[in-house]
TORVOVEX-240931 format. One record per residue (C-alpha): residue in one letter; x, y, z. Coordinates in steps of 0.2 Angstrom, whole numbers, padded with zeros to 4 digits, always signed. Example, Ala and Ser with C-alpha at 12.3 -4.5 7.8 and 13.67 -1.06 7.14 Angstrom:
// TORVOVEX-240931
A+0062-0022+0039S+0068-0005+0036
***
This chain:
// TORVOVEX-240931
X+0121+0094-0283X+0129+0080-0272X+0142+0087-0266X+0130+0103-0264X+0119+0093-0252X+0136+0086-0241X+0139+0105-0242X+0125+0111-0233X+0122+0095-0220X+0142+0101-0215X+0136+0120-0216X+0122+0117-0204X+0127+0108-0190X+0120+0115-0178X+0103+0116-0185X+0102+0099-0188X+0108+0091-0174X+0090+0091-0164X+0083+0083-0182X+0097+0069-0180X+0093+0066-0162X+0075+0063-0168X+0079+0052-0181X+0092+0041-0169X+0080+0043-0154X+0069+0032-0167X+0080+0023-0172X+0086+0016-0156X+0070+0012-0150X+0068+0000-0166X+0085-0006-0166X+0085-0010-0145X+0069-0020-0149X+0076-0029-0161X+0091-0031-0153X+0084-0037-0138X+0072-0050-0144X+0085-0057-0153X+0097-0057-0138X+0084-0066-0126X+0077-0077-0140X+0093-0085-0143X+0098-0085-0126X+0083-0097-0122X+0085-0107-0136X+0103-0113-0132X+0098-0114-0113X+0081-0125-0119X+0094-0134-0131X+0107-0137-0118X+0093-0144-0107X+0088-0155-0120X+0108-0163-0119X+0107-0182-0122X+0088-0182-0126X+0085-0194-0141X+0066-0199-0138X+0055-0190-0124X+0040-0203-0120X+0025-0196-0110X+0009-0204-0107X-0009-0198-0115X-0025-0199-0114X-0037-0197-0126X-0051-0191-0117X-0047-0182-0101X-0029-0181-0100X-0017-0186-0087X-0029-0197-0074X-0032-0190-0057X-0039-0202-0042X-0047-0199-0028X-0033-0196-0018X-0028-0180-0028X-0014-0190-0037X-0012-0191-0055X-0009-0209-0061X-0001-0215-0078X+0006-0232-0087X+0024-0225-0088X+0032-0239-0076X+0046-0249-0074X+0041-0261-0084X+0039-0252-0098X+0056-0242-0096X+0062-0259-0095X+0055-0263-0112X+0063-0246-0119X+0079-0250-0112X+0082-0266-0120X+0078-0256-0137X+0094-0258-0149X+0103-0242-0150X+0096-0237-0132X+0108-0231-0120X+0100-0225-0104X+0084-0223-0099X+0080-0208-0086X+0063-0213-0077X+0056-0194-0073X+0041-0189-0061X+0038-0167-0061X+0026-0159-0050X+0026-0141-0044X+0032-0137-0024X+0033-0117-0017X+0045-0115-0005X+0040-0102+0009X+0054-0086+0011X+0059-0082+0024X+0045-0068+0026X+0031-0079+0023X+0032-0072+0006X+0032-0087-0009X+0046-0089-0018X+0045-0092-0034X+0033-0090-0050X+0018-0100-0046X+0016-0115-0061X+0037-0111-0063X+0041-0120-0044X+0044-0136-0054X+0050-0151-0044X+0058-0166-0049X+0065-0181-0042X+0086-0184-0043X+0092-0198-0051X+0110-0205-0046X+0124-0214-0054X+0134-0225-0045X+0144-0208-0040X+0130-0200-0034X+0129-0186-0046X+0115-0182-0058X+0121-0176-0074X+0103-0166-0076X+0107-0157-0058X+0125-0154-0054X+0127-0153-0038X+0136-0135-0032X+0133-0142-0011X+0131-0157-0001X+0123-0173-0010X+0107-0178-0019X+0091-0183-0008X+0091-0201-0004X+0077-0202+0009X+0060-0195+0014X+0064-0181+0023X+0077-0175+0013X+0077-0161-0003X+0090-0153-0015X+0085-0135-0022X+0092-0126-0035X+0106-0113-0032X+0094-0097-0035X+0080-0103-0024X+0093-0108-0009X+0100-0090-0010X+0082-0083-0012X+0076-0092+0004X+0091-0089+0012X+0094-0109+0015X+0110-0116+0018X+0114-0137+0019X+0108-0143+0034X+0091-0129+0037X+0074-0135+0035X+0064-0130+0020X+0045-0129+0022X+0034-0127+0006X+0019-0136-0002X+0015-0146-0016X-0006-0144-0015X-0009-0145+0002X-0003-0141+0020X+0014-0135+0023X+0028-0149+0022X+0045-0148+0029X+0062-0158+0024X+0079-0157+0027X+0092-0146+0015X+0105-0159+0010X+0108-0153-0008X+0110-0139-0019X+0111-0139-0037X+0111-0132-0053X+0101-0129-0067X+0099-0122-0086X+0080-0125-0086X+0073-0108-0093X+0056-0111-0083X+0067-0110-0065X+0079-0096-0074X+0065-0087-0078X+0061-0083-0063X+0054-0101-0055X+0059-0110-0042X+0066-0130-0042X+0063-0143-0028X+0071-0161-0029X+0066-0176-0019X+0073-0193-0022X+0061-0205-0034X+0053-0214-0019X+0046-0199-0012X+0043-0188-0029X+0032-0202-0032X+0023-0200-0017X+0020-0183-0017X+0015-0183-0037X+0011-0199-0043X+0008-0217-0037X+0022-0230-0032X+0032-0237-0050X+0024-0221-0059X+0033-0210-0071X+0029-0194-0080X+0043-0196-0092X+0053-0209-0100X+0071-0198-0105X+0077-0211-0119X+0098-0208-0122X+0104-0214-0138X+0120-0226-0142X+0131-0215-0152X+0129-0216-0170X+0112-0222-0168X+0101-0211-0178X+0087-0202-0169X+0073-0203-0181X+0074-0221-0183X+0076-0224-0163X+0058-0216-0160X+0050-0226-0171X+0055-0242-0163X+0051-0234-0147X+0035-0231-0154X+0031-0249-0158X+0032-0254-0140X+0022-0242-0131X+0004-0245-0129X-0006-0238-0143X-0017-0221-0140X-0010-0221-0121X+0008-0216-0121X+0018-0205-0137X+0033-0203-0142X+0045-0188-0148X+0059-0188-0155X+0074-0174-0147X+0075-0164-0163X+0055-0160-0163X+0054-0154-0145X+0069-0144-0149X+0061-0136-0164X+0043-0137-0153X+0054-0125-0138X+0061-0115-0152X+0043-0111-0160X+0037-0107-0143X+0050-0095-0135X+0050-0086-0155X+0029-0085-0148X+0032-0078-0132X+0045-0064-0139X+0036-0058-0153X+0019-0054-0142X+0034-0041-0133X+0043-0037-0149X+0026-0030-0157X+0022-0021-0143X+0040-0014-0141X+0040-0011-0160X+0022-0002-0160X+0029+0012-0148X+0044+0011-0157X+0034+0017-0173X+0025+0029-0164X+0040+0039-0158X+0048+0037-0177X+0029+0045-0182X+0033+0060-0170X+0051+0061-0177X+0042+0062-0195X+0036+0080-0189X+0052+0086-0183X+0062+0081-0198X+0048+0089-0210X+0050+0105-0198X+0067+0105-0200X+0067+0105-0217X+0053+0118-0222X+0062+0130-0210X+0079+0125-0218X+0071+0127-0235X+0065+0145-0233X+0081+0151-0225X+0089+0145-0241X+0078+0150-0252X+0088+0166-0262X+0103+0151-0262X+0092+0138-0269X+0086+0151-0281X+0103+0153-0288X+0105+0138-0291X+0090+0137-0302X+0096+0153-0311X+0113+0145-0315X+0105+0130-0322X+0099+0117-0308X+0081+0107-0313X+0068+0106-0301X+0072+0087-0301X+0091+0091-0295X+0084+0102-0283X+0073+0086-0276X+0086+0074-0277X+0100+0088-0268X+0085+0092-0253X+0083+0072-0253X+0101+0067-0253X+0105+0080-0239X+0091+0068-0228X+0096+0052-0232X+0114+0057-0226X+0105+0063-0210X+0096+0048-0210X+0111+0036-0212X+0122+0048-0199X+0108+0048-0185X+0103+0028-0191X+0120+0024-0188X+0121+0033-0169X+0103+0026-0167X+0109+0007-0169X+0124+0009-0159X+0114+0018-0146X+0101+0004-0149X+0111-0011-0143X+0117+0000-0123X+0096+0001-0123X+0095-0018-0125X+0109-0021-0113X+0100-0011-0101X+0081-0017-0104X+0088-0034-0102X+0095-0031-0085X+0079-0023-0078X+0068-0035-0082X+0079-0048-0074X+0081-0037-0058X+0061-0036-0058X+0063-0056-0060X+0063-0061-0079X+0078-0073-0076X+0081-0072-0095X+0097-0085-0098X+0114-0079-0100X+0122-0076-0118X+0129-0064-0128X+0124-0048-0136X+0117-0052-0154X+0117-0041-0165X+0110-0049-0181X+0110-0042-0199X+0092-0041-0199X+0094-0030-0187X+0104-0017-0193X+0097-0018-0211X+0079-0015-0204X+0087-0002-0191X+0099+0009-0206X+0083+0007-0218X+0069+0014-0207X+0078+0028-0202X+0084+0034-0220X+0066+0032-0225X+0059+0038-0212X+0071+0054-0213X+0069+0057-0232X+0049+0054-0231X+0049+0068-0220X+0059+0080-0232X+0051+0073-0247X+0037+0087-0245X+0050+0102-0242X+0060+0097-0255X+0043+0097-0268X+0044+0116-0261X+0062+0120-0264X+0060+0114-0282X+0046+0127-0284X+0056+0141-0278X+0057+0154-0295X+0075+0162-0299X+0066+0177-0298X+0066+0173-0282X+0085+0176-0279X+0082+0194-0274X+0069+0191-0266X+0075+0191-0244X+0056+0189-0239X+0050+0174-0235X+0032+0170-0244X+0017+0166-0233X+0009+0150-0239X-0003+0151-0251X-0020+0152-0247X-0027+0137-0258X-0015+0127-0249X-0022+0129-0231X-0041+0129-0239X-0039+0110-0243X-0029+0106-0228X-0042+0111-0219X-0057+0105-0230X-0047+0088-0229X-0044+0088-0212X-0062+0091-0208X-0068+0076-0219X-0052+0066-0211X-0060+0070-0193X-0077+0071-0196X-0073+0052-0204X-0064+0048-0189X-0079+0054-0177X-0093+0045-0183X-0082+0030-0183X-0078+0033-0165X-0097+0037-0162X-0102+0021-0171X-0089+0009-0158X-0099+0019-0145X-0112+0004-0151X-0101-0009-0152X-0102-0023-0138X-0088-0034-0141X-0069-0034-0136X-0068-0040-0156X-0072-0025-0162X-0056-0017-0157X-0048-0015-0173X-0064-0006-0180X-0058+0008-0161X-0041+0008-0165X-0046+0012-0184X-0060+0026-0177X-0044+0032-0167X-0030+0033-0180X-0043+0044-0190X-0046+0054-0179X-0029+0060-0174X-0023+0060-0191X-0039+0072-0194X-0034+0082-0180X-0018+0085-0186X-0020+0092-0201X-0033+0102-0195X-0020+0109-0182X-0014+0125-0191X-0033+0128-0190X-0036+0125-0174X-0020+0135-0169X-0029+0150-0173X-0041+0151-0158X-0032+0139-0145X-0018+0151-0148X-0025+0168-0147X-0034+0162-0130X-0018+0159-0123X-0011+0176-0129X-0022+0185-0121X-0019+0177-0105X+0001+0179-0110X-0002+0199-0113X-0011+0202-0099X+0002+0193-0086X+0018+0198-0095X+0015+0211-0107X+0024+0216-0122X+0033+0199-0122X+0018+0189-0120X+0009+0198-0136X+0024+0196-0145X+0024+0177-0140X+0007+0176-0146X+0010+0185-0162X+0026+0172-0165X+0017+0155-0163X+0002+0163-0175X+0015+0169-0189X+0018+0153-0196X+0003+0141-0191X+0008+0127-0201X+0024+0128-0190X+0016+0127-0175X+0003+0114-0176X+0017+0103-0183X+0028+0106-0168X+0014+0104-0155X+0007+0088-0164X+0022+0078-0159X+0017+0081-0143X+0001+0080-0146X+0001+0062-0152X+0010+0056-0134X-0002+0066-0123X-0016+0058-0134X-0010+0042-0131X-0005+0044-0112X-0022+0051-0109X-0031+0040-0117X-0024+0026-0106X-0025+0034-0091X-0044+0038-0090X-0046+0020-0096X-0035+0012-0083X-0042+0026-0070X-0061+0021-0073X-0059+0003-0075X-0049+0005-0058X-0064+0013-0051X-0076+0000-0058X-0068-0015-0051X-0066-0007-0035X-0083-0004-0037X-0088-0022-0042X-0079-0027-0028X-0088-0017-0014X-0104-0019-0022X-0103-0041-0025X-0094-0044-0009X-0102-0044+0007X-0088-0056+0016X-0072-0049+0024X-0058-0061+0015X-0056-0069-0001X-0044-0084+0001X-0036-0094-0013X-0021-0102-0018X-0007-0093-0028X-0005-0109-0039X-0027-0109-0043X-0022-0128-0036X-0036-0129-0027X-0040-0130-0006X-0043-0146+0001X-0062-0146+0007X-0058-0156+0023X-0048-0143+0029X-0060-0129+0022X-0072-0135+0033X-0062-0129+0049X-0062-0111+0043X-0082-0112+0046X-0076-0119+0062X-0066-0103+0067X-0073-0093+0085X-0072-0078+0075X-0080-0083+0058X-0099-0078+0056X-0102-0088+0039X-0091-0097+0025X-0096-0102+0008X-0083-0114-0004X-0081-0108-0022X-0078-0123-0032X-0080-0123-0051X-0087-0131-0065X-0091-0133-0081X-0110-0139-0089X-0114-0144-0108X-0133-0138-0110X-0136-0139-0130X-0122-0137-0134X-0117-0123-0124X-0104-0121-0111X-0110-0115-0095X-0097-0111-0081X-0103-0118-0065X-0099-0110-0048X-0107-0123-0034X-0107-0116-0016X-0117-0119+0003X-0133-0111-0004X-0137-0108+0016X-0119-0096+0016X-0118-0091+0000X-0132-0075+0003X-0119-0069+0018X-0104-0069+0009X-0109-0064-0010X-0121-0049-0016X-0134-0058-0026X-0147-0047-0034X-0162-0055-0042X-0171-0048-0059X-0183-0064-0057X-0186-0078-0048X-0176-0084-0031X-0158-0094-0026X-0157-0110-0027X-0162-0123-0012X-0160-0141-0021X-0145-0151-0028X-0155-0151-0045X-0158-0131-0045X-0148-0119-0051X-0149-0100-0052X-0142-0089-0069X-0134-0074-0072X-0143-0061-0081X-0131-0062-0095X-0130-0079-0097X-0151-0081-0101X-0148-0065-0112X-0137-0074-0122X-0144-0090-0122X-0161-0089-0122X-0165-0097-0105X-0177-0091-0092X-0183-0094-0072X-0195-0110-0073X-0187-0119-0087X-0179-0137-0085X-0161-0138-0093X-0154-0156-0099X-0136-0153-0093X-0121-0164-0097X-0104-0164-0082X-0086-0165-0088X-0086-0183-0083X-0102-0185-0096X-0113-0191-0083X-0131-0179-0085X-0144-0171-0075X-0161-0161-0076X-0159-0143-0068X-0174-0132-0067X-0167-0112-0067X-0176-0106-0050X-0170-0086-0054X-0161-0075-0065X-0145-0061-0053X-0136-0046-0059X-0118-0052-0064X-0107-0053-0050X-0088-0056-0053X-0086-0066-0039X-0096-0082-0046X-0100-0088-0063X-0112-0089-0076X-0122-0102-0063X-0122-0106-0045X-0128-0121-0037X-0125-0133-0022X-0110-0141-0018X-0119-0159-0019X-0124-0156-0036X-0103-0156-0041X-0096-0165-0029X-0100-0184-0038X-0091-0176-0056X-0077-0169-0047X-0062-0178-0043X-0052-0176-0029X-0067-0163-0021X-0058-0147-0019X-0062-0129-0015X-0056-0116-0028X-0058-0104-0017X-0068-0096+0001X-0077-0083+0006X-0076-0079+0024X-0087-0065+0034X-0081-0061+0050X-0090-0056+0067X-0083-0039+0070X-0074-0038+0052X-0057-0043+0047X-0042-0043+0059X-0024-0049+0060X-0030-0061+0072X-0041-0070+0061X-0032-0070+0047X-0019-0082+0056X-0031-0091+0062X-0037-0094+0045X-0020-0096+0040X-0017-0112+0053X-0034-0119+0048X-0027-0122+0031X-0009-0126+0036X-0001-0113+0035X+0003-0115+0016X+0015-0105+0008X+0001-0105-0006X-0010-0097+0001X-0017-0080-0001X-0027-0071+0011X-0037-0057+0005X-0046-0043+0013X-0055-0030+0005X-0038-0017+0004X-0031-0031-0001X-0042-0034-0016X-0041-0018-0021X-0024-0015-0020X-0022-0031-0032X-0031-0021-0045X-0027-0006-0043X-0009-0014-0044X-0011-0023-0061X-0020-0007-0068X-0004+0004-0063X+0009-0008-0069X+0002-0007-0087X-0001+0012-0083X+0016+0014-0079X+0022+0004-0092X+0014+0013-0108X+0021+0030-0100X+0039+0023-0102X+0036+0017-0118X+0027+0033-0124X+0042+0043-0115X+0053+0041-0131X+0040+0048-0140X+0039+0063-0128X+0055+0066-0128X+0056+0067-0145X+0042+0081-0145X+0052+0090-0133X+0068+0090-0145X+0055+0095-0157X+0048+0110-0146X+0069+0116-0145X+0073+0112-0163X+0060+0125-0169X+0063+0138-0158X+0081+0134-0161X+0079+0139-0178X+0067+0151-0178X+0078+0163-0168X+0089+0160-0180X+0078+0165-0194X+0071+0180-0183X+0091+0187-0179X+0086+0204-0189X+0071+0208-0180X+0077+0202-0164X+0092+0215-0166X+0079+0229-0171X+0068+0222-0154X+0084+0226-0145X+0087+0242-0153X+0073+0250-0150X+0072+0246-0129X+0069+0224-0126X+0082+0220-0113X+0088+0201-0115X+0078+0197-0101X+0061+0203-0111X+0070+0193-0126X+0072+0178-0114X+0054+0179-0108X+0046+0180-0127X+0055+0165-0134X+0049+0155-0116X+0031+0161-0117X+0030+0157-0137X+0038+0139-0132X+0025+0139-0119X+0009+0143-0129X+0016+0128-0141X+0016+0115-0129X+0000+0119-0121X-0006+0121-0136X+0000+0102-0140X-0007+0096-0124X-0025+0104-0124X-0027+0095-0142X-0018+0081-0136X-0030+0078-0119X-0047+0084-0128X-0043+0070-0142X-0037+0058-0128X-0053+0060-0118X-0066+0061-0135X-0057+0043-0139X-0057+0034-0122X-0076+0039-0119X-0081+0033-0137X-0071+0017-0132X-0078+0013-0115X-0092+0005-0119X-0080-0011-0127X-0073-0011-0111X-0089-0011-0099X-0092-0027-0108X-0080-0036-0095X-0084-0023-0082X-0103-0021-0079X-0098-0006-0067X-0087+0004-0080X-0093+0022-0082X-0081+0035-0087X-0072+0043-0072X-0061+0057-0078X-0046+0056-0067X-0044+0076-0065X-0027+0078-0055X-0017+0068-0066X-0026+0077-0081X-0019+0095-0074X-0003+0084-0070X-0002+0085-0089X-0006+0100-0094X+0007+0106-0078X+0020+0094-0086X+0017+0104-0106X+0020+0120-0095X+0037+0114-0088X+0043+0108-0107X+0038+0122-0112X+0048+0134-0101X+0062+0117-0102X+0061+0117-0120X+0066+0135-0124X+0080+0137-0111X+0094+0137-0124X+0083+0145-0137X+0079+0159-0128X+0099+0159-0119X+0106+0160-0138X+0093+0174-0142X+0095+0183-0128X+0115+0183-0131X+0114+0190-0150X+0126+0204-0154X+0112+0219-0158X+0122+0228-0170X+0127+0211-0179X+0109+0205-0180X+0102+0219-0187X+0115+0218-0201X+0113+0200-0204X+0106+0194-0220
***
């Protein structure tokens, strides 16, 4: 029976081939994931290992209640001095000190345009030997900074702002624009500026002016004498630092803390890669069971033999199962092969969109391929697990029998009384989320979802029915005789044809589902925006660092600025609640912000404040009462509510004056403005604005179009994103849509002979195997969009949680954009089918068995 099953996988080659490209189409998705977190993982974590070179103790200050300590002046301020690098130095079995300080500086290109990734632009200062190297930066050009004016950048950045030795380099830190003197470029394995963020160098002097205070360090790099052990060194640095204010740790536990992080980050995108990655092997799962059913009964009088000459139905099984686990491995194989080019090529997309992932080999681990052989061979002989139950039942009787049997009634009665208790399960569930208010009742959506298409799929051969007919008539009436006969085709075996349009179901499904999501949340923020706003720009900083209030106050200044209110957050303790503050000019704040009382009336005094309407639903407070509130600095007040506004995005849960703040917050800064104009926004004012505020490369300057384009921007990335990933899946259906019609001319050679006998010219043969592969997919893609649609309008109420302005919005054009897209797969799909067809011998077919 064994070398029966390697028989008929070599006999059929051809017929198998579009099941094998399923199965490795699969598999290369899971085996690319894989592949490529592996590759990038371990990538990091020698390039956060080899920047960890010559670290035996890291000492960084702490403080137990607020953190670092911020003055006045904006600066942070800590106890790491020189001093106590002194103290740490004279440590036995210390052999360097390195006395760090690390900010964050964006350089403005040479558009205007940031460089960088905002809290990536790290900055440093350089630290000299007698040589004047520093082993942390190598220098590629010129020297380190030595002076005030000067700076060093990292060989990306310098090639990014298209600086060379000698240029001026303007940036910022958290205020106006700065400008120093190019003298240096270096390089670096820091996977923050690798990864796509910038790094600025200035020597320690000057570092400590920008950052900290005068004798001030962020961290103390402790270098160990060789042979000293690590372990033991921490703890006698440990013994001289000041107890509860400074901590040490030790090189080997923040290279295990870098290792346990970059694992983090790449498994958040390895689930998600895996998710779709599962999805297309579940589309493939349809395909394979096709395949093997259609296979099954085109063998039926030989797999009827075999039972008269003395196979068992268990030899039977194990010969259909055998045959698909060598499929499986084949196609598994190709797959992983197949898999490692797709993470080669996702690795260097992401790095031309600005990943910056470190350079490193190609790791192909044994995990791997294990996970990658094993679910493709399980996947492939899951599939053919149910056909091969059927070949086993096959009579030897039935070994004169040339007539394919039409499945038995029964069968199709419980499919379909399961399918209707699967969906209508999967409905009330969905109708049930429609009640749900919380973003943490997801799984119970996703749960309502599964159910729901798993319903719909087995009740598809049902559905076929109708969906199908409707079509043929349409089919009939445009093209005749080959349009009835398409319809007549895709009915004859119902099973068959909701199996091959569910593949493609389950993408559309999916693809619409997200796109009427993204399209009415699109819509909603647009909304919000139009509808909260009243000012002309929005200006913040692109690092959230904040905008110094001095300089905020020429902006009001401006000839062509009508009103300004500041934006500056923060946060209240109210009974044990926490209350997001937004304090503002309550005399501007009414020009610039739409804000729509239920009860009561803005504040007026530094002790009022006003609500939003959900934040007194939730917590029971009201227009009248006196709140005891509690600032970060733990300093209270008395706050009576004097009204109750409709959510608005642009401030929080609170909004108060600025005077109320401004003695709990230190340094005093604006988070951000908003700016009517006289006569609306213009280019004119906008650099206007711009100068007011220094013309910082951290700035961002927002008009309405601009606002929306942001959003709209975010919503399409991740749009655009899921199509890709759900392209595999597609695809898939597509090889699908071709596998079946491949083989189903094959089954029909004899009446195809007798169609063109008795007067159906190849091109009437053409035109029925395009319109039957036609009817399938849109057959697929109605399900697939009326199941998309029913899910994203059941789940929309989760998602007006965050947006108060969600309603559905069904996104029309891109809706028939599908349906126009089934229509081309269809006509795409049975190109070959209907060529091959079309090209049979009449004579020979008509003879065939």
């Amino acid at each position: 029976m064994l070398r029966t099953a390697l028989r008929n996988v070599l006999a059929h080659k051809a017929r198998l081939m579009m099941t094998a490209l399923a199965v490795l189409l699969g598999v290369a998705f899971v085996a690319g994931t894989l592949i490529f977190s592996d590759t990038v993982g371990e990538a990091v974590k020698k390039a956060s290992a080899k920047n960890l070179d010559g670290v035996a103790v890291s000492v960084q200050a702490v403080d137990p209640d607020t953190g670092p300590r911020t003055g006045k002046d904006g600066k942070r301020s800590t106890l790491l001095d020189d001093k106590l690098a002194d103290k740490v130095r004279a440590l036995p079995g210390v052999q360097s000190v390195r006395r760090d300080v690390t900010g964050t500086a964006t350089l403005a290109g040479p558009d205007g345009i940031p460089i960088g990734n905002g809290w990536q632009n790290l900055a440093a200062n350089f630290q000299p030997d007698k040589d004047g190297h520093d082993a942390r930066y190598p220098l590629k050009q010129g020297r380190g900074p030595a002076a005030g004016d000067e700076i060093a950048l990292d060989e990306a950045t310098a090639e990014a702002a298209h600086h060379k030795v000698g240029d001026s380099v303007r940036f910022a830190t958290d205020g106006p624009v700065l400008t120093k003197r190019l003298v240096g470029i270096v390089t670096t394995d820091d996977p923050q500026v690798t990864a796509g963020g910038s790094l600025a160098l200035f020597d320690t002097a000057t570092a400590q002016k920008l950052y900290l205070h005068p004798g001030q360090f962020d961290e103390l790099v402790v270098g160990a004498a060789p042979g000293t052990d690590q372990q033991a060194l921490t703890a006698k640095v440990r013994e001289v630092l000041p107890k509860g204010r400074a901590e040490a740790t030790s090189g080997s536990a923040l290279a295990a803390a870098q290792s346990r992080m970059v694992t983090q980050q790449n498994k958040a995108l390895s689930q998600t890669l895996l998710t779709f990655a599962g999805i297309a092997l579940f589309v493939g799962i349809f395909i394979i069971a096709n395949t093997f059913t259609m296979l099954i009964s085109q063998r039926s009088r030989e797999i009827a033999l075999l039972r008269a000459v003395g196979a068992s139905r268990r030899q039977v099984v194990r010969s259909v199962l055998a045959e698909a686990s060598l499929l499986g491995l084949v196609s598994s194989v190709v797959g992983l092969a197949l898999g490692a080019g797709i993470a080669v090529g996702l690795r260097a997309v992401l790095d031309a969109n600005g990943a910056g992932f470190p350079d490193g080999p190609v790791i192909i681990s044994p995990t791997a391929v294990l996970s990658s052989l094993a679910v493709g061979v399980v996947v492939t002989v899951l599939a053919a697990w149910l056909p091969s139950r059927k070949a086993a039942k096959i009579a030897p009787v039935e070994a004169l029998n040339t007539v394919e049997a039409p499945p038995a009634p029964r069968s199709l009665v419980i499919r379909n009384a399961l399918g209707a208790l699967v969906t209508g399960a999967g409905v009330a569930v969905m109708l049930y989320v429609t009640t749900l208010k919380s973003s943490d009742d997801l799984p119970i959506a996703m749960a309502g979802s599964m159910l729901t298409m798993t319903g719909v799929i087995i009740l598809a051969p049902l559905l076929s029915r109708p969906l199908v007919s409707l079509a043929g008539l349409v089919t009939t009436r445009l093209f005749g005789i080959g349009g009835k006969l398409a319809k007549q085709n895709a009915l004859r075996n119902p099973r068959r044809t909701a199996a091959t349009a569910s593949a493609l179901m389950i993408g559309l499904t999916l693809i619409t589902g997200m796109t009427v999501v993204g399209n009415s949340a699109q819509q909603a923020t647009d909304k919000m925006t139009a509808n909260g706003l009243k000012a002309d720009y929005k200006i913040g900083t692109s690092t959230f660092t904040g905008l110094d209030a001095t300089l905020s106050k020429k902006v009001a200044d401006l000839p062509g600025v009508e009103a300004m209110a500041p934006l500056r957050n923060a946060g209240l303790q109210v009974g044990g609640h926490f209350t997001d503050l937004t304090a503002t000019d309550l005399t501007a704040v009414g020009k610039v912000v739409r804000l729509d009382f239920t009860s009561g009336a803005p504040a007026h005094a530094a002790d009022e404040i006003a609500i939003s309407r959900t934040a007194a639903k939730e917590k029971g407070w009201h227009t009248g009462q006196t709140l005891d509130a509690t600032f970060e600095d733990k300093k209270t007040a008395k706050l009576k509510i004097t009204g109750v506004y409709e959510d608005n995005t642009l401030v929080n849960s609170a909004v108060g004056a600025t005077s109320l703040v401004d003695p709990h917050m230190t340094p005093v800064k604006n988070d951000e403005l908003l700016v009517k104009a006289r006569g609306g926004a213009s280019e004119e004012l906008e650099k206007q604005i711009r100068h007011a505020l220094g013309d910082s490369p951290l700035l961002k300057v927002q008009d309405h179009a601009d606002l929306r384009k942001e959003n709209a921007g975010q919503i399409e990335t991740v749009l655009y994103v899921v199509y890709g990933l759900l392209g595999m899946a597609v695809i898939i259906a597509v090889v699908g849509v071709v596998n079946t019609l491949a083989m189903s001319v094959f089954e029909r050679t004899r009446e195809i002979g007798m169609l063109r006998a008795i007067g159906l010219a190849r091109a009437g043969i053409k035109q029925m195997v395009r319109l039957e592969s036609v009817v399938i997919s849109l057959f697929g893609a109605v399900l697939g969009t009326g199941v998309g649609v029913f899910l994203s309008w059941a789940s929309g109420n989760l998602v007006s949680q965050g947006l108060p302005t969600y309603e559905l919005l069904l996104p029309w054009g891109r809706l028939g954009l599908f349906l126009l897209l089934a229509l081309v797969v269809g006509v795409l799909a049975a190109l070959w089918p209907a060529r091959r067809a079309a090209r049979l011998n009449m004579l020979e077919a008509i003879g065939a068995e």
